[in-house]
N, C-alpha and C positions, 0 to 999 in steps of 0.2 A: 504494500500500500504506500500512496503518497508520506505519509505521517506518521508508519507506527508498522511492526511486524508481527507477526503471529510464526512458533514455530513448534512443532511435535515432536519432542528427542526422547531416545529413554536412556534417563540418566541409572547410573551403575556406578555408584561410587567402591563399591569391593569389586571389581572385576579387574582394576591395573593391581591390585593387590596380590593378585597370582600370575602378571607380567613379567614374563623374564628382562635380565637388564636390556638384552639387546634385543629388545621387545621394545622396552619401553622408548629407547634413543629413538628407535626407528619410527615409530609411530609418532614423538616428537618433532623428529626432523622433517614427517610428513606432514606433520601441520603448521611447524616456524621451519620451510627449509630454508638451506644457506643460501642455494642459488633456486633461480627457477627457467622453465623454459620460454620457449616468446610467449606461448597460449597460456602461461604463468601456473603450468600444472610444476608441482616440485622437480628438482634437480638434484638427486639422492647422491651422498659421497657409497664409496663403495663396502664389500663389509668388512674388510679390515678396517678401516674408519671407524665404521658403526662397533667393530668389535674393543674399540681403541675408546673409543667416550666411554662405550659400557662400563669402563672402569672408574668412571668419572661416579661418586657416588653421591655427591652433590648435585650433580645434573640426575641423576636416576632416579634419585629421592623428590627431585625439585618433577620430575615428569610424571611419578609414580601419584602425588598430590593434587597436582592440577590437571591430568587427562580424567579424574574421576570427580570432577567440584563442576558444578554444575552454572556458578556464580563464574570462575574463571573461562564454561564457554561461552558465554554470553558477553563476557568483556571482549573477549576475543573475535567473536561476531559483531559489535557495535564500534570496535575503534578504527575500523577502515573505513566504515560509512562516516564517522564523525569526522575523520581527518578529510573525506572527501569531499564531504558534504561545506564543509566549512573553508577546504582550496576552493571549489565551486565560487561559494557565498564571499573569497576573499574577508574570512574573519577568525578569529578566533577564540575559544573557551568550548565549554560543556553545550554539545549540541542536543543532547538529548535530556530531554525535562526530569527524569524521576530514576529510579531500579528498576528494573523486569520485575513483573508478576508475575507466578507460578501457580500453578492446579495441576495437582498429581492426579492421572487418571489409574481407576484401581480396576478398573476390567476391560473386557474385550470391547463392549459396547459403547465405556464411554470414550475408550481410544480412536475408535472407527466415527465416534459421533464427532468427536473434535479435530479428526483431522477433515472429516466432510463442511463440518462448519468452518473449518479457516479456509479449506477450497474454495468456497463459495463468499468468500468476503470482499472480492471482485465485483458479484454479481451481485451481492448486496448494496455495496456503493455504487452503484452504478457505473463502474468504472472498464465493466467487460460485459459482454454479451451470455456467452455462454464458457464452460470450465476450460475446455482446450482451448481458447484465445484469453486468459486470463495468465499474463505473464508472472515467473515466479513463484507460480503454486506448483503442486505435485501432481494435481490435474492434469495440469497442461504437460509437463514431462510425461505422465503413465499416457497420455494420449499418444505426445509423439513417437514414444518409443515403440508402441501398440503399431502405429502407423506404420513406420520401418520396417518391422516384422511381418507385418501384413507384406509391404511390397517384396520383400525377400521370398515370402511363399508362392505370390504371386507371380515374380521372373521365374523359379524352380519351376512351375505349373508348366508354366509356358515356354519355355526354351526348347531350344530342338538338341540339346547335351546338357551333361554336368557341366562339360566344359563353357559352353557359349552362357551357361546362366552365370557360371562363376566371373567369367569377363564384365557379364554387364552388372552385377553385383558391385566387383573392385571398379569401375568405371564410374558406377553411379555415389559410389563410397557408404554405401549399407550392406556389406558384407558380413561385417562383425554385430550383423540387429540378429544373431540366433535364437531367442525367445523374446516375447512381448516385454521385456523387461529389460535386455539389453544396455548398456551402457545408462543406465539411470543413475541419477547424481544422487537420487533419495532413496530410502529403504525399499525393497520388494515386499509385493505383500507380504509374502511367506514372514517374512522377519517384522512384519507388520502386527505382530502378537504380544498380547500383554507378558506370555512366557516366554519369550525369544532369550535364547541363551543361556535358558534356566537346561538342567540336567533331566535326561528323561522325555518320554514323548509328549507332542504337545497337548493341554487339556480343551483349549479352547476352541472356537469356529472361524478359520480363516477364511476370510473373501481372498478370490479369485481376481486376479486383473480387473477380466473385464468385468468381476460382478459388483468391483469399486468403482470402477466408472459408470457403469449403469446406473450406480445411486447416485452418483455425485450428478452425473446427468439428469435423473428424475428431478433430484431433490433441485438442480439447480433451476427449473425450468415451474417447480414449484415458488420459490423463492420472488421468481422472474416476474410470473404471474401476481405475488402478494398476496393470495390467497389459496383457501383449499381447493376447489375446484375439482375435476374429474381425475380420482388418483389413477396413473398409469398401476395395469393391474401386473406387471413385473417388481414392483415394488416391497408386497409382501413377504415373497418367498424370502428376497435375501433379510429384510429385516429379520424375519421368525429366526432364520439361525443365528439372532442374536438375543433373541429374547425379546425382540422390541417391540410395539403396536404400532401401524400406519397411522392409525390418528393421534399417537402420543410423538411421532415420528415426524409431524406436520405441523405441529404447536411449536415445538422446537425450533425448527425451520424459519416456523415464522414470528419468532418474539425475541424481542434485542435481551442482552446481557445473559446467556445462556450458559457459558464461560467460566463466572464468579465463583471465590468461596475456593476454602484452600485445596479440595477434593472433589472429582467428581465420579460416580459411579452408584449400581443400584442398592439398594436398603444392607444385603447383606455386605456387600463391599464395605460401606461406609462404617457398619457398625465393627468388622472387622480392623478398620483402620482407627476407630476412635480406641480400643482395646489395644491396638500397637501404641499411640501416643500415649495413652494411661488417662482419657476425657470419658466422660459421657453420650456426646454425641457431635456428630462431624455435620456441620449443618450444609443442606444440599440446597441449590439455587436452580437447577435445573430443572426445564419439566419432564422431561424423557425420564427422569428416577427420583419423584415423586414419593414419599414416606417419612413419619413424622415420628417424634420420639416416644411414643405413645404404641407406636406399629413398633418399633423394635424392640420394646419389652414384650410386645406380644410374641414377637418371633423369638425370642431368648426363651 
């Protein structure tokens, strides 16, 4: 957005905890590298280098801390827009008004609800039409990389060889689109899970590509509209595997501040997490999970 960012990570502060040292330099150096290339992807020293810092236990300790602080990526994501923003502006000082705001999402539903809802905050300001022409979202990446994939299935179809596909493949430079996810800058669905990375198979209901875009497309075309209106009847199924109702699924959609409140997720989630912090009750703003302190001593 013009003014303000929205962004979905899942932070892991025990996970560089079990980083090896030259684990750790390396994933540093990939994100402060020394040099870079023109398209300003990192330019990595080699691993004798890498196995040459590793000894460095000041740097290992210093990388082992901040790849797992959730506060240092965010510094790290706002001090290039601010340096740039304010070369731009020819000024200088604090271009950004406050601290980032945080809401932990504690389940599938509310992870998938909030990254559909920041998809669509394009088409809420009126500032994009529909998700794939909304720049900077995840939208628009799972679209075009969808797109690529497509066209690579497409040249295969239709070539008269492996060979003459593979040329107009390297020619046309979508060679390397081998599944709909392809070269994506953002998580793939798959890893689009509230367990991702936990041990063990996964418990929850992952969406499918295109079963993320087909919501994000529904819902955004709902949004679009400002009201309820005729729900596309594709809409249901993927909600169900979430737990969720079309018509609790459309109030959401359509009512500002959805967001709020340090957690978001359904009654047993919440109650779950107020029992981690040692509260009573984790107060929910949203209406997608709806339940009041009164329902979770009933369900206790």
């Amino acid at each position: 957005m013009s003014n303000h960012l929205h962004v979905v990570v899942r932070f892991d502060p025990q996970g560089p905890m079990g980083w090896s040292a030259e684990d750790l330099v390396l994933r540093w150096l990939t994100a402060y590298p020394p040099e870079t290339f023109a398209d300003g992807s990192p330019k990595l020293p080699d691993a004798a280098v890498i196995a040459e810092l590793a000894k460095d236990h000041e740097l290992v300790e210093k990388a082992r801390k901040r790849l797992g602080d959730l506060s240092w990526f965010m510094k790290a994501l706002k001090e290039p827009i601010s340096r740039r923003a304010n070369r731009e502006d020819g000024c200088r000082g604090t271009f950004w008004e406050g601290r980032f705001r945080s809401t932990a999402l504690l389940d599938q539903a509310a992870l998938i609800a909030a990254m559909v809802y920041v998809d669509l905050n394009p088409i809420r300001a009126k500032v994009a039409k529909t998700p794939e022409a909304s720049p900077g979202t995840s939208a628009a990446a799972r679209a075009t990389a969808r797109n690529r994939h497509r066209s690579v299935v497409r040249v295969r179809q239709r070539a008269n060889s492996a060979a003459q596909a593979e040329n107009v493949l390297k020619t046309s430079g979508v060679e390397s689109a081998t599944t709909p996810e392809s070269g994506l800058w953002v998580a793939t669905m798959e890893r689009c899970r509230i367990d991702a990375g936990l041990p063990g198979p996964s418990q929850v209901a992952t969406l499918t590509p295109d079963e993320y875009l087909t919501l994000v497309d529904v819902s955004g075309r709902i949004v679009r509209a400002g009201k309820k209106g005729a729900i596309p009847p594709e809409l249901a199924p993927i909600l169900a595997r979430l737990d969720l109702k079309v018509e609790d699924w459309v109030d959401f959609l359509l009512s500002p501040r959805q967001l709020l409140g340090s957690a978001l997720g359904a009654l047993a989630s919440r109650m779950a997490e107020a029992a981690r912090r040692g509260v009573d009750w984790v107060r929910n703003y949203c209406s997608l999970f709806a339940g009041s302190p009164a329902e979770a001593k009933r369900a206790a």
